[in-house]
N, C-alpha and C positions, 0 to 999 in steps of 0.2 A: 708108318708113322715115324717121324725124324727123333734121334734122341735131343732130350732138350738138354742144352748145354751144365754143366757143373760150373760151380764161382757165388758169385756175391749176389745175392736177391736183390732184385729191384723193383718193385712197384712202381702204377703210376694211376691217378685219378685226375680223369681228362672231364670237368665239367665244360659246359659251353655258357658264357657270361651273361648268363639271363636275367641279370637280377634278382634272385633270391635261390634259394637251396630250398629244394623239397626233399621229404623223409628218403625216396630213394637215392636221391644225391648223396642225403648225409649218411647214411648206409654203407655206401658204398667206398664214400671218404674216408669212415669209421673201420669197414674190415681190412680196406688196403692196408693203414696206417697200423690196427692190432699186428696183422702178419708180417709185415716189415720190423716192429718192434719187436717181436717174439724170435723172428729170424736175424736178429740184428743186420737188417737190409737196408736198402733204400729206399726212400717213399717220396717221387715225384709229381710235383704239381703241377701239369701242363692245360692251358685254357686252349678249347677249340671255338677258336673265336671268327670263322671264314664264314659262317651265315652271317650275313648281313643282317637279317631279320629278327633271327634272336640276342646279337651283341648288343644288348640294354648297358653294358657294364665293361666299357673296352679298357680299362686299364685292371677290370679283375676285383676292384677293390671289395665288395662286398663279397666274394666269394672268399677272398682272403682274409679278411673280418669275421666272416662265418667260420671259417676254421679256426680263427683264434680263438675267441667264442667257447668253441668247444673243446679246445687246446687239441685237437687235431695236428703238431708241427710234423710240416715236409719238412724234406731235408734239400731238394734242389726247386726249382720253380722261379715263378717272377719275385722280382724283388731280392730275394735269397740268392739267384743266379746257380752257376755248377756248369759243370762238363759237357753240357751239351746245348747251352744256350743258341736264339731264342726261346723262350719258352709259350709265346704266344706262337699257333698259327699261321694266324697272319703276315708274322713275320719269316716266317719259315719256307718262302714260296720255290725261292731258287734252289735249295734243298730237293724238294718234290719237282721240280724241273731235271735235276740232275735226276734223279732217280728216274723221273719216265724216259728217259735218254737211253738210262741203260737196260730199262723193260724191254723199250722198242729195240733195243740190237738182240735179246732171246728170241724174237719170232713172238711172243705169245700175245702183241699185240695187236689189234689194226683200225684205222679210221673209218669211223661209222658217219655215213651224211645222211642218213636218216633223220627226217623231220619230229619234231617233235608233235604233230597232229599225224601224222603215216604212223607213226607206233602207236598212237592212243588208239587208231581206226585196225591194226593188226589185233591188239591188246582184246580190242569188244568184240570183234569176228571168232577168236580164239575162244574167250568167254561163252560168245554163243553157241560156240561149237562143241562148248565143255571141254574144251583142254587146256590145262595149263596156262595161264598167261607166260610166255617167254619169248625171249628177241631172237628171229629166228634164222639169224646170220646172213642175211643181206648183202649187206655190206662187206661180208668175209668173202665172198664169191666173185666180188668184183675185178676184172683183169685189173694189171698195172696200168693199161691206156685209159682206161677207165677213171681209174683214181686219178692221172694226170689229168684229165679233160677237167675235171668236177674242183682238183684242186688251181688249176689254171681260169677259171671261173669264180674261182676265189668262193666255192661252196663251203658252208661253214660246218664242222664237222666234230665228233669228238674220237676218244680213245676210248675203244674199249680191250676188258681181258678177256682170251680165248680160254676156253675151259675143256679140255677133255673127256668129254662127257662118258670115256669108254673107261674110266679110270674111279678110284675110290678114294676118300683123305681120311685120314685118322685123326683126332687129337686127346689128349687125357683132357680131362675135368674132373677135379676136386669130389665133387659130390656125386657125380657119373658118372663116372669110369673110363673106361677109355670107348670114347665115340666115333661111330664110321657112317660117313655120309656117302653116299651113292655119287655123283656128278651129272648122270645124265638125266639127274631133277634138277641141276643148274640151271642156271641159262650166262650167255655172255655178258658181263657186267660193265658198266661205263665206270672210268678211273677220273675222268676231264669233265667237265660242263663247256661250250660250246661259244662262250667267253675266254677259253682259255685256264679258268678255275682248275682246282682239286677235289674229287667227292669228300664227303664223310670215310668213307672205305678206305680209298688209297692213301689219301694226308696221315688218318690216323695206324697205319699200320706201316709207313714207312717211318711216320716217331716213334710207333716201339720199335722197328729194326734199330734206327739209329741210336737211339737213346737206351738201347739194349735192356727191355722189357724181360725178365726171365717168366713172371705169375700176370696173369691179370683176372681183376676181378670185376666183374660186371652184372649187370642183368641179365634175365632168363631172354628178354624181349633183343639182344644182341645175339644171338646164338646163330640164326641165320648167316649174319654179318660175317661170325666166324670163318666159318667156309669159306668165302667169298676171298676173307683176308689171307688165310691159308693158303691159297693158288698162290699169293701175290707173295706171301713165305717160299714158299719153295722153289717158284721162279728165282727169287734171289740165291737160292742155295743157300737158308738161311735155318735153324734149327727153330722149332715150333715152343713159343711159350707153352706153362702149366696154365690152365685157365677154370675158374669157379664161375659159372654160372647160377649165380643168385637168384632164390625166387623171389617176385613181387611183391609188393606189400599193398595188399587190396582192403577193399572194405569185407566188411561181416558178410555181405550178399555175394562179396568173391568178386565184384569189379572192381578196377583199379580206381585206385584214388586220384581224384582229382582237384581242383582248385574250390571245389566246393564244399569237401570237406576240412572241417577245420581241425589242423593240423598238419597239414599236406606239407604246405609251408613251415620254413624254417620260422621264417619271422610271425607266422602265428603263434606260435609257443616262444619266442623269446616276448612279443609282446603281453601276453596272457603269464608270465612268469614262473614259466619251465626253467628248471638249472638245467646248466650245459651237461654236469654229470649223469643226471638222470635221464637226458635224449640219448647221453650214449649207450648209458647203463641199459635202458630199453633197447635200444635197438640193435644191442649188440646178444641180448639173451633171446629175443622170440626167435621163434624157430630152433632152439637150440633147447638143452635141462642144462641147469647148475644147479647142485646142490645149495650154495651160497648164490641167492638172487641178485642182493646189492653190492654191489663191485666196482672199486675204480677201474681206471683206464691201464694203471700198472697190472693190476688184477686180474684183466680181463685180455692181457695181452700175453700171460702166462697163463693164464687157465680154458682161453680159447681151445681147443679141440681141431685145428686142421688136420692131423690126419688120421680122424674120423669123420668128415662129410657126409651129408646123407645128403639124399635130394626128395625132396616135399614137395608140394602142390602150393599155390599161392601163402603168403603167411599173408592173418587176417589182423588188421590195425584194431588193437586194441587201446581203447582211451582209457577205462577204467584200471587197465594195468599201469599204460601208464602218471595215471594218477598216483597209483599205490607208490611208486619206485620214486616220483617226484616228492610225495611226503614222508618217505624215511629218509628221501637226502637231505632235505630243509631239516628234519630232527640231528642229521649227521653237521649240518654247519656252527660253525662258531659263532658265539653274540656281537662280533664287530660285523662277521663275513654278512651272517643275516642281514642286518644293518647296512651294509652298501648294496644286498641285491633289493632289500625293501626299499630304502632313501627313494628310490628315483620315481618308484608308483605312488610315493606318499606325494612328493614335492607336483606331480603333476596333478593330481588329485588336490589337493590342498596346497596351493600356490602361495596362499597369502600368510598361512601359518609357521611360525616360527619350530622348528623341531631340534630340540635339544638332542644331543647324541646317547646321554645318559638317559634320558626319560625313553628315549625308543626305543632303546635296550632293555629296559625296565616292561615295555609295552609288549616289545616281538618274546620275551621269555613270558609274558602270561598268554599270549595267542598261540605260542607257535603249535603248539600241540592239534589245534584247528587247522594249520594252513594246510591248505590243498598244495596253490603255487602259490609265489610270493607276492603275486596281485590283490590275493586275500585279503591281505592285511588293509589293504584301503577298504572295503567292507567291514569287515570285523571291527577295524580302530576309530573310526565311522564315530564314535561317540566319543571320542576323546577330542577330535577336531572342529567339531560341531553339536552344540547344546538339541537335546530330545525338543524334537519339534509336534506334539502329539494334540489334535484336537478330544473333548471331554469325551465322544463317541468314540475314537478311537479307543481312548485309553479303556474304556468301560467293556468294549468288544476283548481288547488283549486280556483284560483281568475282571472276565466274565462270573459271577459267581464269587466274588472277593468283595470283604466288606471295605468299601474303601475310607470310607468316613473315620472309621474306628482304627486303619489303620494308620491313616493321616493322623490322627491324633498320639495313634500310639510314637509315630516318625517325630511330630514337632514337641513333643515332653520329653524326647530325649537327643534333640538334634546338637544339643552341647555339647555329646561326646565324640562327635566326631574325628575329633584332633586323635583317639586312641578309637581305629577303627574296630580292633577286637572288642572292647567294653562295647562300643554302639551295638553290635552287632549280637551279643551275649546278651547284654538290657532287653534288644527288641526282642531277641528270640525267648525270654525270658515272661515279657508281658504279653506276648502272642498264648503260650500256654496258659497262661492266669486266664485271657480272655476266649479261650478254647478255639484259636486259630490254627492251620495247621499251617507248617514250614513251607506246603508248595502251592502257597495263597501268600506268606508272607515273603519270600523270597523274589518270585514272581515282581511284586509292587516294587519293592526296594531297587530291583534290578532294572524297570521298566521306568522310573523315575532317573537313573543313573545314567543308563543308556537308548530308553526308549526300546527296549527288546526284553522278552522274556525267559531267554536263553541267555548263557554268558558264561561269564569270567564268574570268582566268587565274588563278592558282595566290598568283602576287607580290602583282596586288590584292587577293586577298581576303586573305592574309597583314594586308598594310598596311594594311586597313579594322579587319582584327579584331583588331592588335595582337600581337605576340610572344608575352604574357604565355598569354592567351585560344589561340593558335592553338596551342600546345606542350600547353594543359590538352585539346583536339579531339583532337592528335594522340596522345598518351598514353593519352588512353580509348579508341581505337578497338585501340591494339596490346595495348593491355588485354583488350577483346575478343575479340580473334582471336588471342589467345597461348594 
C-alpha cells in the first residue's frame, strides 16, 4: 500500500445531474463537507455529467440549489470555478484523452475488439459453467498483425486495463482498516466505450489524480470500483487517497431505498416541509451516538468523530426519528424565520387569503408546539382561513354525549363578552358548573364551533386570533345548527 501524501485535504462530491438528490446523495455531500470543515480542507464540487441518460440537469442547477438549501458550501466547483477547472465532465474530455495517452505508453493497456453480444454469450457460458463471470483476455493474446488487420478494417474497438492477477492492492478505509484485495478475482476492465467515450471508472479517477483528491467518501456499493481505480493509481505512480466507505441507508426490512419510499428524495421532504437543518442534523447522527442529538452544521463538524470509524451493516431510514430532530428544530427557529419557512405552504394552500405578517406570527407561536414539518401548519391554521363547515350530524357525532342545546344557550347569554376573551371564557366555565356540565363537554363545543375540531389551541387564543367580531359570527352558526 502506497503512503498517502501529507498537505492540505481535499475532498470532492461527484453527483451525476439527475435531477433531484436522494438521501444518499445528500449523505454523502453532507460528510464530505463536515470533514473538509473540521480539517479546514477543501471541499469540491464536481458533476459527472458523461451519461447521457441520466443528465436531466446539465448546467447542475438543482444540484447546486440543493446544497444551498442545506447550506452545504463547496469551496471549488461550477459557478464558484478554482484550480482545476472544468468542473463538469463533459467538459473534461481532452484531459482523459491525454491521460489514456500516457496509460497506453505504461504497457498496462490494450485494445479489446470484442463484440458486445461475444461477451454477453462468454459471460452466460461462464454463468453456466459456475465461474466467475470475467473477460478472459482475448483480445490480450492477439499478435501485433492481428491488431493491424482488425485495426486497418477499421474494427471498432475499446481500451482496456490489464490487471496482474498474481499481485494484491492495499487501501486504508476510515471505518475498515486497511483492506487487501486479491487480483486474481479481477478481471481486465474497459477504461473507453467504443464511441470513443470514458467509463464511469477512469474519468472519475483521473479527476481525483488531477484535482488531487487526498479523502474520499462514498458508498459501501463503490467499493468494488475502488480496486479497479487503484490499478489505474498506481499505474500513474500516484499515491492512494484515504477512503470511507459509507454504509447504505436502507429501509427497516434492510433493502435499499428507493423512489418509492418517501423520503428518498430530497424534494420530498423539502416539499413536505423538512428544515434543511434537521436533514442534516439526521443524517449526520444515524449510525453514529452523540450525547447532544440536536446539532448544527458548525457542531457537528467539530464533534463528528473520524478518527473513530466503525463500520456497520446497512443503516436503517428511520422516519419517525426523523420526525423527532425536524420538531425540536422548528421549536429552535425564530418567529420571523418560522414565518418565511411557513409563508409559502400557507400562500399555496390559501391563495386567495390576505396574511398579515403579525397575525402569522401571532398564529405559528400558538401552533408551533404541534408542528411536525412546516407543512402542518396549513392543516392545523385550517380554521383561521376558512369558516367550520360542519353539517348538524356531524357536529352531534364530534360532541356525542354533550348537551348541546343547553350549551348553546349557555354560548348566546353570554356572547357579549367576547371582546374580553378571558371573562367569556371564566362566565362559561362558571355557568357550565352551576348547570353540572363538565369542562370536556364544554370545551369540546366551544372549540368545535371555533374551528370545527375537538382538539386545539386554548379556547382564549384562538378567541384573540380570530377576533370578537369573526368568533360570535362561528359561534352563532353553529347554535344555528343545532337548534
Amino acid at each position: 500500500m502506497q503512503e498517502k501524501k501529507t498537505g492540505n485535504i481535499r475532498v470532492r462530491f461527484a453527483p451525476a445531474p439527475s435531477g433531484f438528490m436522494h438521501l444518499g446523495n445528500v449523505r454523502t455531500a453532507l460528510i464530505n463537507f463536515l470533514f473538509a470543515k473540521q480539517k479546514q480542507g477543501t471541499f469540491v464540487l464536481r458533476i459527472e455529467d458523461t451519461d447521457t441518460q441520466r443528465n436531466m440537469d446539465p448546467k447542475a442547477e438543482k444540484i447546486i440549489s440543493d446544497l444551498n438549501w442545506l447550506n452545504l458550501q463547496y469551496n471549488e466547483g461550477p459557478v464558484k470555478g478554482g484550480p482545476h477547472v472544468p468542473y463538469f465532465q463533459s467538459q473534461r474530455t481532452e484531459i482523459y484523452k491525454t491521460a489514456l495517452q500516457e496509460l497506453i505508453k505504461t504497457g498496462i493497456t490494450y485494445r479489446c475488439f470484442c463484440t458486445i453480444e461475444e461477451l454477453e454469450r462468454k459471460r452466460q457460458r461462464q454463468i453456466a459453467l459456475k465461474q466467475p463471470p470475467r473477460y478472459d483476455k482475448t483480445c490480450l493474446k492477439l499478435t501485433q498483425e492481428e491488431i493491424d488487420s482488425k485495426l486497418k478494417n477499421n474494427t471498432p474497438f475499446i481500451w482496456r486495463v490489464k490487471i496482474e492477477q498474481d499481485q494484491k492492492i492495499k487501501f486504508l478505509d476510515l471505518a475498515k482498516g486497511t483492506l487487501e484485495f486479491d487480483l486474481k478475482n479481477f478481471s481486465d476492465f474497459p477504461i473507453t466505450r467504443q464511441d470513443g467515450s470514458f467509463t464511469f471508472i477512469f474519468a472519475n479517477c483521473i479527476d481525483d489524480i488531477k484535482m488531487e483528491i487526498t479523502h474520499i467518501f462514498r458508498g459501501e456499493d463503490h467499493i468494488t470500483n475502488t480496486v479497479d481505480q487503484l490499478v489505474i493509481f498506481k499505474a500513474f505512480g500516484k499515491s492512494f487517497p484515504t477512503y470511507y466507505h459509507m454504509p447504505i441507508i436502507c429501509e427497516k426490512d434492510g433493502r435499499k431505498l428507493s423512489k418509492r419510499n418517501f423520503g428518498f428524495s430530497l424534494n420530498d421532504l423539502q416539499n413536505a416541509g423538512y428544515l434543511p437543518e434537521a436533514v442534516c442534523n439526521y443524517l449526520a447522527i444515524i449510525g453514529n451516538t452523540f450525547e447532544n442529538e440536536i446539532q448544527t452544521l458548525d457542531d457537528l463538524s467539530k464533534n463528528f468523530n473520524f478518527e473513530n470509524m466503525h463500520s456497520t451493516g446497512p443503516i436503517k431510514y428511520d422516519l419517525e426519528k426523523l420526525n423527532w430532530i425536524n420538531h425540536k428544530w422548528i421549536n429552535l427557529y425564530t418567529e420571523q424565520k418560522l414565518v418565511d419557512i411557513c409563508l409559502p405552504f400557507l400562500k399555496s394552500a390559501y391563495p386567495h387569503s390576505k396574511i398579515d405578517n403579525n397575525i402569522l406570527v401571532k398564529l405559528l407561536n400558538l401552533i408551533k408546539s404541534e408542528l411536525v414539518t412546516a407543512k402542518d401548519c396549513v392543516k392545523i391554521l385550517n380554521f383561521y382561513f376558512e369558516k367550520p363547515q360542519l353539517s348538524k350530524e356531524q357536529i352531534q357525532e364530534k360532541l356525542s354525549n354533550t348537551n348541546l342545546q343547553l350549551l348553546s344557550e349557555i354560548v348566546q347569554k353570554n356572547i357579549n363578552l367576547l371582546h374580553s376573551p378571558d371573562e367569556f371564557v371564566n362566565q362559561i366555565k362558571k355557568e357550565a358548573k352551576l348547570n353540572f356540565l363538565t369542562l370536556n363537554t364544554v370545551f369540546p363545543f366551544l372549540r368545535v364551533a371555533l374551528t370545527g375540531s375537538i382538539q386545539g389551541q386554548h379556547i382564549n387564543d384562538i378567541i384573540n386570533i380570530l377576533g370578537p367580531e369573526e368568533s360570535k359570527q362561528r359561534f352563532e352558526n353553529l347554535i344555528k345548527i343545532v337548534s
